[in-house]
C-alpha positions as CSV (number, residue, x, y, z in Angstrom):
1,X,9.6,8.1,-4.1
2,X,9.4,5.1,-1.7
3,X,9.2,5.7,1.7
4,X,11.0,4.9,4.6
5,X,9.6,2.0,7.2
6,X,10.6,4.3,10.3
7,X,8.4,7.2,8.9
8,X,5.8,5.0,8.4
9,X,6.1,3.3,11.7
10,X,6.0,6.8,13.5
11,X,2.8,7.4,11.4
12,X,1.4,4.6,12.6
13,X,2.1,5.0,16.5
14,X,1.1,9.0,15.9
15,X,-2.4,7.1,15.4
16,X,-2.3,6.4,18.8
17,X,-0.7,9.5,20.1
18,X,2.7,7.4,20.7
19,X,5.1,9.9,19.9
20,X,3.9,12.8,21.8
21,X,3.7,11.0,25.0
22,X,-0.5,11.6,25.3
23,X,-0.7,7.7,24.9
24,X,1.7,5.0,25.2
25,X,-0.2,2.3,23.7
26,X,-1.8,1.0,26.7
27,X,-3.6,3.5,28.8
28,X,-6.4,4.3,25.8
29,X,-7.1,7.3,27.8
30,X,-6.4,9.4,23.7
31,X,-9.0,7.1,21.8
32,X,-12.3,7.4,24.4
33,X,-11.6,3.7,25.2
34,X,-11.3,1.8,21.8
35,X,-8.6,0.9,20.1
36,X,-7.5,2.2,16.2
37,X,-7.6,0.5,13.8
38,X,-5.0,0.7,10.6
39,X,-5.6,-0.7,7.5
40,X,-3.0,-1.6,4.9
41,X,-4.5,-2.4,1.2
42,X,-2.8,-3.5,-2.0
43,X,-2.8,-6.1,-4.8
44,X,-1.6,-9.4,-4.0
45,X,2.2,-9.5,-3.9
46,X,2.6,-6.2,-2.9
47,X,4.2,-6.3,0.3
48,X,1.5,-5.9,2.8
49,X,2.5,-8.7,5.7
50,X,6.0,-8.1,5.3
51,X,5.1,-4.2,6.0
52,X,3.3,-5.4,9.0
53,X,5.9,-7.4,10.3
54,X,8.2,-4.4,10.5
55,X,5.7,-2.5,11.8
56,X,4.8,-4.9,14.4
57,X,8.8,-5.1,15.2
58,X,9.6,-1.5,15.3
59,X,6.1,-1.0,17.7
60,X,7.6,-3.3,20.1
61,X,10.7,-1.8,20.3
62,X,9.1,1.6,21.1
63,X,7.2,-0.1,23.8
64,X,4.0,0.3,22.1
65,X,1.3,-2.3,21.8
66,X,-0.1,-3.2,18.8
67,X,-1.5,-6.5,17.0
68,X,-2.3,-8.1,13.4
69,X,-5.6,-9.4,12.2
70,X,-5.5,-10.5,8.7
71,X,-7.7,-10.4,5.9
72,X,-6.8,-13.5,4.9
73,X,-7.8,-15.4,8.1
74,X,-11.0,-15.3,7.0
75,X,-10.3,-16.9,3.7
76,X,-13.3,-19.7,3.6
77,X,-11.7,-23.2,3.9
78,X,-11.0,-25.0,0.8
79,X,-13.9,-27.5,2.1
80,X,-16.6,-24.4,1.7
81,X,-15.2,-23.1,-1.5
82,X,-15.5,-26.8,-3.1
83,X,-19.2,-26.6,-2.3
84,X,-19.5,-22.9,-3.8
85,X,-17.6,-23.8,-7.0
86,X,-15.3,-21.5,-6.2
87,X,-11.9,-23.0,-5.1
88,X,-10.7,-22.4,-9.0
89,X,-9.8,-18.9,-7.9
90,X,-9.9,-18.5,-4.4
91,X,-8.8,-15.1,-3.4
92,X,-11.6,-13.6,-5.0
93,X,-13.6,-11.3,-3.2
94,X,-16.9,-13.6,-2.9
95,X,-14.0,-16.3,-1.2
96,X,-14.2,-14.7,2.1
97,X,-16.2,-14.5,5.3
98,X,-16.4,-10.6,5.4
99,X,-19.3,-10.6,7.8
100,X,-17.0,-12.5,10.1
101,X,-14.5,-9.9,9.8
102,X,-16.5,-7.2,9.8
103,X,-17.7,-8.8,13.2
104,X,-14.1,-8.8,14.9
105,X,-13.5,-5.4,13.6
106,X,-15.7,-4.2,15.5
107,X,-15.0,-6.0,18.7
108,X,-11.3,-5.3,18.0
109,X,-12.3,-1.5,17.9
110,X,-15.2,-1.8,21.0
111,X,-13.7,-4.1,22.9
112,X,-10.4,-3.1,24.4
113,X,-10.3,-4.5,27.5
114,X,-10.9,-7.7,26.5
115,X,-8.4,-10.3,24.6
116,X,-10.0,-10.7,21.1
117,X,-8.9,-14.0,19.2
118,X,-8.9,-13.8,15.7
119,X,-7.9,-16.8,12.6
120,X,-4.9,-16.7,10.9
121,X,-3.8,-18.0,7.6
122,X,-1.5,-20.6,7.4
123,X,0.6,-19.5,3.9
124,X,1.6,-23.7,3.8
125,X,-1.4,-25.4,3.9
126,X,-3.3,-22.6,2.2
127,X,-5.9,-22.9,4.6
128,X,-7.3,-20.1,7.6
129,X,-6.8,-21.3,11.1
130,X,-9.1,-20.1,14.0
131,X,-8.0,-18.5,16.8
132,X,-4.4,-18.5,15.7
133,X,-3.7,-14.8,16.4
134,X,-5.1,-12.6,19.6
135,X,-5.2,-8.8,20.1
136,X,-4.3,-8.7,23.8
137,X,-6.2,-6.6,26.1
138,X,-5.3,-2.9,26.5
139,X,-3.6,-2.9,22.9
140,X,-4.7,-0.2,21.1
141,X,-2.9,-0.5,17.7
142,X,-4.1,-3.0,15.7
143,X,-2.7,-3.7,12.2
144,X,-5.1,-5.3,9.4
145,X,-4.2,-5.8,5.8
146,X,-5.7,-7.5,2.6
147,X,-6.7,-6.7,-0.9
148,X,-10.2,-5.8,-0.2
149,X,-10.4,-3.3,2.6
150,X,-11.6,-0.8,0.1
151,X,-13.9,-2.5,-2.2
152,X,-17.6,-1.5,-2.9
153,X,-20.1,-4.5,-2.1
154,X,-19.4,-6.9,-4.6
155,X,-22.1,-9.9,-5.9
156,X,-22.0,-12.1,-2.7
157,X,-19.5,-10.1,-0.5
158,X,-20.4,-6.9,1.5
159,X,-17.2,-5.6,1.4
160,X,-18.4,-1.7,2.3
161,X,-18.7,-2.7,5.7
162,X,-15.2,-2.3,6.0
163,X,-13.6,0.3,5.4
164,X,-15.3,2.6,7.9
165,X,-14.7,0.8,10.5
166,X,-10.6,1.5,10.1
167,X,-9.5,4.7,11.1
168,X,-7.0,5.0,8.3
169,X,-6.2,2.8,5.4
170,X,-2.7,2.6,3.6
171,X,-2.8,1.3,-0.2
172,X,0.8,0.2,-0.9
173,X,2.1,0.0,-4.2
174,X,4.8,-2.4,-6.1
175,X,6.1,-2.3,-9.2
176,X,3.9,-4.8,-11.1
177,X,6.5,-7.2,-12.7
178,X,8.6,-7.6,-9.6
179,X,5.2,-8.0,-7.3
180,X,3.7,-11.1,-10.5
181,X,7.4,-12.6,-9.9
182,X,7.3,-12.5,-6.0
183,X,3.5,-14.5,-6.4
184,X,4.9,-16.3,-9.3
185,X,7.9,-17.8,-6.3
186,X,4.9,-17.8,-3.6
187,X,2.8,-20.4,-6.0
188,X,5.8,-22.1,-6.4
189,X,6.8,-22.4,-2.4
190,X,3.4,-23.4,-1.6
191,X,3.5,-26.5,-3.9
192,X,2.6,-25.6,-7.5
193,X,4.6,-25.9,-10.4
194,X,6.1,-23.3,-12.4
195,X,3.7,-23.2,-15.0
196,X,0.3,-23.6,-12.9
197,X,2.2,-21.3,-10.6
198,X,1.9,-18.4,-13.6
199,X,-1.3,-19.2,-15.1
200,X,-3.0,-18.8,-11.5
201,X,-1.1,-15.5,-11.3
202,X,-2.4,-14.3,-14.8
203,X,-5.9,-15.8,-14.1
204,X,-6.4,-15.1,-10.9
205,X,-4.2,-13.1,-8.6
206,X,-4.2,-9.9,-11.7
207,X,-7.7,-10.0,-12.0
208,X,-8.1,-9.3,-8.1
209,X,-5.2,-7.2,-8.8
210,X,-7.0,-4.6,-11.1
211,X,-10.1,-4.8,-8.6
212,X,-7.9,-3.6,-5.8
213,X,-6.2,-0.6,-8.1
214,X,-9.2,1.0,-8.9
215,X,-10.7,1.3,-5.0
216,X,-7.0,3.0,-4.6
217,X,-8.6,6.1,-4.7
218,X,-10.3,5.3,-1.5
219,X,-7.3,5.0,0.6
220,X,-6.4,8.0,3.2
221,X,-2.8,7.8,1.9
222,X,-0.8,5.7,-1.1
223,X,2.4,4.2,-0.9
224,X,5.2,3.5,-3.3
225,X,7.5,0.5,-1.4
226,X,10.9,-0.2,-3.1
């Protein structure tokens, strides 16, 4: 059964103690001074920013504070992944800087007095840009998603770094065909044609896609979205 973005958004903000009233998102006096940290996992295509966007959305209409640090800001620029041989199938999980996200994880969690700027990804030019995003100071809900947040260490990528640095981690789940078809129109927007569009879907975005199904197991809580 799918479940309902309000119950998930009062999940979320019970992370913080937000719906009891022992926090309201700002005093921090509930976490021992550090913010929480929630993770949401999934194959590509599965929904995972547009989740966080309503989360984000509901949070601030409830008054509480809470911010987004993506994964994929820490995409390595086309640039690096030309030197690696990697840009064929970027996305992969030796095409990122986890030690650089590992790194603002932690100052995201230790430092909550204390604006923290983090890189986005900008979805047009398929490239990260730094210092796009902050997690103002006294927020104490921050948002991450991305496939890998529960991978073991993989060849070139210590991706177990990660996941115990988030307090909880989500794994949402998509029907497969209508998830390929929402990459398949992604590809598409972002400049490709229709049939390079599908080949990096099947050669690329599925492979990462089974990597990320079978760390599933891994995640505090699974999530069927319609």
């Amino acid at each position: 059964m799918a479940v309902a973005v309000d119950d998930l958004l009062a999940d979320a903000l019970a992370l913080v103690g937000g719906l009891d009233g022992s926090a309201d998102g700002s005093s921090g006096e509930v976490l021992g001074r550090r913010r929480v940290l929630l993770g949401l996992s999934g194959a590509p295509g599965a929904g995972k920013s547009t989740l966080v966007d309503a989360l984000l959305a509901g949070a601030a209409a409830a008054g509480i504070g809470a911010a987004h640090v993506p994964m994929d800001g820490f995409h390595l620029a086309d640039a690096q992944l030309r030197r690696l041989g990697r840009l064929g199938r970027k996305g992969a999980p030796d095409t990122f800087d986890v030690d650089g996200y590992v790194a603002l994880l932690r100052r995201c969690r230790d430092e909550p007095d204390l604006d923290v700027y983090a890189p986005g990804f900008e979805r047009d030019l398929e490239q990260p840009i730094a210092a796009a995003l902050v997690v103002p100071a006294g927020v104490r809900l921050v948002l991450t998603e991305g496939n890998h947040l529960l991978l073991d260490d993989r060849p070139g990528a210590r991706w177990s770094q990660v996941r115990p640095l988030l307090d909880a981690v989500w794994h949402l789940e998509l029907d497969d065909a209508v998830r390929r078809e929402r990459l398949v129109a992604r590809h598409i927007a972002s400049g490709k044609a229709p049939d390079a569009a599908r080949a990096w879907v099947a050669d690329v975005d599925e492979p990462t896609a089974r990597l990320v199904r079978d760390a599933a197991p891994r995640a505090d809580r699974r999530i069927t979205l319609g």
